[in-house]
MMTF fields as JSON, N, C-alpha, C and O atoms, coordinates in Angstrom:
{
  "mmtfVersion": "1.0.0",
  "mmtfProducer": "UNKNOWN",
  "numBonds": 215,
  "numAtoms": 216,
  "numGroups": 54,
  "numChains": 1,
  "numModels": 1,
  "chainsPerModel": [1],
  "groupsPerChain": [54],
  "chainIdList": ["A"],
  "bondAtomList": [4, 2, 8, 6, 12, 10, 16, 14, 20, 18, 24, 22, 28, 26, 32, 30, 36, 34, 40, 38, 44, 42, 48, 46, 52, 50, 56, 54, 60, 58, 64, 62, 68, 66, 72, 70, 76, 74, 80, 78, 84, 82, 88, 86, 92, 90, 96, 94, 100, 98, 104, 102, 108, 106, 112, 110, 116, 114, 120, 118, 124, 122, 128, 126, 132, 130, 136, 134, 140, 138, 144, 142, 148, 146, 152, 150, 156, 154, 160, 158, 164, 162, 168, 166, 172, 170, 176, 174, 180, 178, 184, 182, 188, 186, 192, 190, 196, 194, 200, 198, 204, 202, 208, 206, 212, 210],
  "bondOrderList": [1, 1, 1, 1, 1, 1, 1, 1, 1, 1, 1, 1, 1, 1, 1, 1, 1, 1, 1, 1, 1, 1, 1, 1, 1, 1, 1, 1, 1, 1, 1, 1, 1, 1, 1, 1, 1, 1, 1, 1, 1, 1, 1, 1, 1, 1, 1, 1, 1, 1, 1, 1, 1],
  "groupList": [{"groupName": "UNK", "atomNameList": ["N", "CA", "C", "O"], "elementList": ["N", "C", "C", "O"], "formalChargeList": [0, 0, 0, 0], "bondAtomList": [1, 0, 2, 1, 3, 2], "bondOrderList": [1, 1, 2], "singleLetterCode": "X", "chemCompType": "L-PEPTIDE LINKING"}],
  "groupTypeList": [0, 0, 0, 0, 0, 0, 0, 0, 0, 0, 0, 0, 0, 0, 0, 0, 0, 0, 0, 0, 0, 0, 0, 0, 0, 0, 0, 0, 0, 0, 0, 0, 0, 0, 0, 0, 0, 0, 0, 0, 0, 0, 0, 0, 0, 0, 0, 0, 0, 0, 0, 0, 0, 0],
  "groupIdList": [1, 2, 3, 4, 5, 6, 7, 8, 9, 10, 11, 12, 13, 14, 15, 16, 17, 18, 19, 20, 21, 22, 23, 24, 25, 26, 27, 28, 29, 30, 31, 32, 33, 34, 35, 36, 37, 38, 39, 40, 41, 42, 43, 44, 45, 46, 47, 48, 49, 50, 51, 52, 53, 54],
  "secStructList": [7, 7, 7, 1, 1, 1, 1, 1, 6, 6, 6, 6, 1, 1, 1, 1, 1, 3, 3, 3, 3, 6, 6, 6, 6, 3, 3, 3, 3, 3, 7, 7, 3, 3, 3, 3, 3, 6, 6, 3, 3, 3, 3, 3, 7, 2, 2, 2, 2, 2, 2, 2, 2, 7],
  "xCoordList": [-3.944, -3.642, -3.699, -3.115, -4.425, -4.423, -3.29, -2.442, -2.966, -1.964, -2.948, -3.746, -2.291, -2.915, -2.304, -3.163, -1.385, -0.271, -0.581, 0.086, -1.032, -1.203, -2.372, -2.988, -2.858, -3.769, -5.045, -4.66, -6.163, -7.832, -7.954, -8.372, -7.458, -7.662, -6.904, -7.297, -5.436, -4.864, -5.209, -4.696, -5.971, -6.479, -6.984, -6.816, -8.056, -9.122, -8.819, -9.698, -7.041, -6.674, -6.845, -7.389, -6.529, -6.165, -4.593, -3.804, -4.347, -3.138, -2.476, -1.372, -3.276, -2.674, -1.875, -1.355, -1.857, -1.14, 0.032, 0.791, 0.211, 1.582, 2.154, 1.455, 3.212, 3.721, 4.903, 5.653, 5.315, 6.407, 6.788, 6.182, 8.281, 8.273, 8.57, 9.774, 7.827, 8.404, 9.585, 10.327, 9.968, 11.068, 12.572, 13.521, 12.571, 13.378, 13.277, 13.931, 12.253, 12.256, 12.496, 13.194, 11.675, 12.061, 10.18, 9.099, 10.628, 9.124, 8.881, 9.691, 7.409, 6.446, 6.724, 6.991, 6.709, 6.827, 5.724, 5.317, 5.32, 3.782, 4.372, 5.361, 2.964, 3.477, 2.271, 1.377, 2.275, 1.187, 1.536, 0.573, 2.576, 3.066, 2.78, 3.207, 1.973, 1.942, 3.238, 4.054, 3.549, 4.845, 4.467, 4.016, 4.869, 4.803, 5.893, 6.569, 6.026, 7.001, 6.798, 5.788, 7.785, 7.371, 6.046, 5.726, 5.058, 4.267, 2.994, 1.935, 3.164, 2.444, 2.146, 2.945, 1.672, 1.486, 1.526, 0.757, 2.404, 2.499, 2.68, 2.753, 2.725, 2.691, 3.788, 4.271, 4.621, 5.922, 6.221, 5.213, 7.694, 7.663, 7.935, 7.894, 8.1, 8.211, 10.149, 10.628, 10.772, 12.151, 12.292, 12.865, 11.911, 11.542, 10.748, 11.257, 9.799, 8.972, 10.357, 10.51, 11.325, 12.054, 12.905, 13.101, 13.56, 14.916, 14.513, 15.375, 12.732, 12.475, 12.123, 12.23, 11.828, 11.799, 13.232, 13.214, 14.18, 15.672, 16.368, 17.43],
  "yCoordList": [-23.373, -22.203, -22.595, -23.615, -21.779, -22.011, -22.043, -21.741, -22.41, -22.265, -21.602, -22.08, -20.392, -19.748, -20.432, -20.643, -20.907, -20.964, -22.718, -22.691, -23.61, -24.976, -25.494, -24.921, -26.341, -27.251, -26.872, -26.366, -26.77, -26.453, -25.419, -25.492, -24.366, -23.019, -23.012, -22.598, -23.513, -23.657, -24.635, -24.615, -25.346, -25.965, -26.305, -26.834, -25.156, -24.319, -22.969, -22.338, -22.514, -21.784, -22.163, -23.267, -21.566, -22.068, -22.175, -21.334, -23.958, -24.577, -24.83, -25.371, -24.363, -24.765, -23.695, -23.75, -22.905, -21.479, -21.692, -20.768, -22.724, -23.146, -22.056, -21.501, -22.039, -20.957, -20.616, -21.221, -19.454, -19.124, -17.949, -16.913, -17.913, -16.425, -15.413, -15.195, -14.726, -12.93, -12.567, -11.933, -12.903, -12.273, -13.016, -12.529, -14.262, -15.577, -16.291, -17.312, -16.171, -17.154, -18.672, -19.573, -18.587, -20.334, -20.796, -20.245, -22.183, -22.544, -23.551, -24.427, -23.943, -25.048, -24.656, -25.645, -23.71, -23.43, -22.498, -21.628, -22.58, -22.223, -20.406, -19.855, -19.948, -18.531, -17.74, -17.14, -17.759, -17.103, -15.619, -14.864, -15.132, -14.276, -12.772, -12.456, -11.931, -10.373, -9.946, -10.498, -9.102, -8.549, -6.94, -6.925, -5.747, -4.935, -4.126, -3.335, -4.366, -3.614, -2.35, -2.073, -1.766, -0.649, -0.227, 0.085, -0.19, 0.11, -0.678, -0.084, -1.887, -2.67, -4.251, -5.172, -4.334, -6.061, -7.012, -7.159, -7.526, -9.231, -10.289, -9.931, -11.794, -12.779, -13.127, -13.118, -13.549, -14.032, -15.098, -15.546, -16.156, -17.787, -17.318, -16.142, -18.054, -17.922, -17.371, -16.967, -17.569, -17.188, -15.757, -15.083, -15.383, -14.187, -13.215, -12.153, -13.602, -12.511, -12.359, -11.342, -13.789, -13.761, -12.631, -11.883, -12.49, -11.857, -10.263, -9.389, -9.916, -8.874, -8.287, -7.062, -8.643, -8.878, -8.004, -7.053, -8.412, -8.163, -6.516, -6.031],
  "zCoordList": [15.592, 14.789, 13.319, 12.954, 12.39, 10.735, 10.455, 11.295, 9.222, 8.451, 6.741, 5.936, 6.936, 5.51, 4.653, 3.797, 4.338, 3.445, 2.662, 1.628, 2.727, 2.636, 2.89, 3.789, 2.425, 2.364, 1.834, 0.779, 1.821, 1.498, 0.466, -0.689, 1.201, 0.368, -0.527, -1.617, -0.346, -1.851, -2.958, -4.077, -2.612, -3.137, -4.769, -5.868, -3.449, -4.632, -5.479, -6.067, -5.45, -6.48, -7.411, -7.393, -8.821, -10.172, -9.909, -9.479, -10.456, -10.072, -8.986, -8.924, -7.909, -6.609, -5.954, -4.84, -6.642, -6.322, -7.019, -7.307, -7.279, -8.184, -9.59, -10.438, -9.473, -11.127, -10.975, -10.209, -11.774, -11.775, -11.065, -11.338, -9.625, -8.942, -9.717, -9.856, -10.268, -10.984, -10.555, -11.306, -9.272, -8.849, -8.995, -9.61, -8.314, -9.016, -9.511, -9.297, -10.627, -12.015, -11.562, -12.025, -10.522, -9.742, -10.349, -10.142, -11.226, -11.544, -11.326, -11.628, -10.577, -10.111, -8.483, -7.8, -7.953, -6.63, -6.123, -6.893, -5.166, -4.654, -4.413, -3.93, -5.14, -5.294, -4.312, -4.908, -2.84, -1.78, -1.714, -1.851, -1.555, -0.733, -1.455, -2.566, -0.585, -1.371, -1.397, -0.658, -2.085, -2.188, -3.305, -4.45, -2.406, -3.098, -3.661, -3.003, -4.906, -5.804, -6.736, -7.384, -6.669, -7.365, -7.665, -8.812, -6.466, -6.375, -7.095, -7.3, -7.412, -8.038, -6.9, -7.07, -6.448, -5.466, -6.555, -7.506, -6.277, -7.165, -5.73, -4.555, -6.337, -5.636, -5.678, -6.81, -4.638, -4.557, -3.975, -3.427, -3.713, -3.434, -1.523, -1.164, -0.896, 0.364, 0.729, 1.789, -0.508, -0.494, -0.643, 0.213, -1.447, -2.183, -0.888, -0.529, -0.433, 0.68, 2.037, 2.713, 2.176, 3.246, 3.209, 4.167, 1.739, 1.132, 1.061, 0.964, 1.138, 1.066, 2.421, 2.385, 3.329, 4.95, 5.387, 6.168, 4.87, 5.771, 4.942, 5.331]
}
């Protein structure tokens, strides 16, 4: 089974997918995750997509 989330493809982002979460201002943490807010999709940390899940 893939793993979307790690290795190859992140790779070849700009920075590794690495930055800062918009949502918890947590920085150098891999930012994959769609997340739609107020009607706008941004990228969010894997904490952030969990906290929006529940």
């Amino acid at each position: 089974m893939s793993k979307a989330h790690r290795g190859k493809p992140l790779r070849e982002t700009p920075n590794s997918s690495r930055g800062s979460c918009p949502s918890c201002k947590r920085t150098g943490i891999k930012v994959v995750y769609d997340l739609e807010v107020a009607g706008a999709k941004t990228k969010v940390c894997k904490q952030c997509k969990a906290k929006a899940k529940t």
